[in-house]
N, C-alpha and C positions, 0 to 999 in steps of 0.2 A: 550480517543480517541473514534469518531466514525465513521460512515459512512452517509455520505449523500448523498442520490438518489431523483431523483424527476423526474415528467410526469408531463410533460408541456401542454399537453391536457387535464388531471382532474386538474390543479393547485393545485399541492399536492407534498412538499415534506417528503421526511420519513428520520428521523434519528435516527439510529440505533448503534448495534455494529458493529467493524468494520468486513468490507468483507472477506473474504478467496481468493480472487481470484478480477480483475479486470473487471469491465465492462463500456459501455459507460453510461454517464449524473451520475457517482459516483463519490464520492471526500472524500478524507479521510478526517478528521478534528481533530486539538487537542483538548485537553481538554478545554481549553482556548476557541477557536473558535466554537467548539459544545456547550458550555453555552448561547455564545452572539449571534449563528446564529439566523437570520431572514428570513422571506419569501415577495415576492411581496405584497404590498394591495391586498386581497381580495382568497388568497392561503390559503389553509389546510396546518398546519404542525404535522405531527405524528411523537412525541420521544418516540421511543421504549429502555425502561428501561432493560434489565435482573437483575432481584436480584442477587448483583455480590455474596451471597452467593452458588447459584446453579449452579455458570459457571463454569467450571472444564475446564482442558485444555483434547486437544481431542488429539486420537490415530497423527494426522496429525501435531499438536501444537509440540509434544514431539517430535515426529519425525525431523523435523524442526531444532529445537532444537539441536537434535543429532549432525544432519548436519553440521548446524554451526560451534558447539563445534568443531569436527572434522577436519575441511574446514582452521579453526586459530590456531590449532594447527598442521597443516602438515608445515615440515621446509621451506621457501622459497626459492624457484630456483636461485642456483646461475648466475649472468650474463653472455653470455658468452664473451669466452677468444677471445683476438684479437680485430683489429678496428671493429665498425658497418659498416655491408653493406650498400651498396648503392646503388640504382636503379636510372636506369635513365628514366625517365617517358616523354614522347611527347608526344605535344599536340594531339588530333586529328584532321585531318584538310578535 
C-alpha cells in the first residue's frame, strides 16, 4: 500500500508510504494499484521506496493498535428493553 500525493502546478506526482493522517490531493492506494499507477504525458513521478527492512512500527503504530485490540474486545451494548421510540418530525415550512 501507498500514498499518492501530487501538485498539479510542478506536474509531479509522489508515491510513497502510506500517510498518518489525511490531507487534500492524497489518495491511498493498494498494492495492486501503486504498481500500475500512472501519471499525465509529460508529469514527474517520484516512488519513494523505504527499505521495508528499516520501517519499525512507531510509538503511534502500537498505540493504535492497542486501541483497536481494546475497542473489539469490550462486550457489546445490549439493545434496549421495550419498543423503539419515535419521533415525530415536520416539515419546515
Amino acid at each position: 500500500m501507498a500514498t499518492l500525493t501530487y501538485v498539479y502546478a510542478d506536474q509531479t506526482a509522489v508515491l510513497g508510504p502510506l500517510a498518518t493522517y489525511a490531507e487534500p490531493h492524497t489518495y491511498d492506494l493498494c498494492a495492486d494499484h501503486s504498481q500500475r499507477m500512472s501519471a499525465p504525458q509529460g508529469w514527474n513521478v517520484l516512488r519513494l521506496a523505504p527499505d521495508p527492512a528499516t520501517v519499525e512500527p512507531t510509538r503511534d503504530d502500537l498505540l493504535a493498535l492497542a486501541d483497536a485490540v481494546r475497542e473489539a474486545g469490550r462486550p457489546a451494548e445490549p439493545p434496549p428493553e421495550g419498543p423503539p421510540t419515535l419521533r415525530l418530525v415536520r416539515p419546515e415550512s
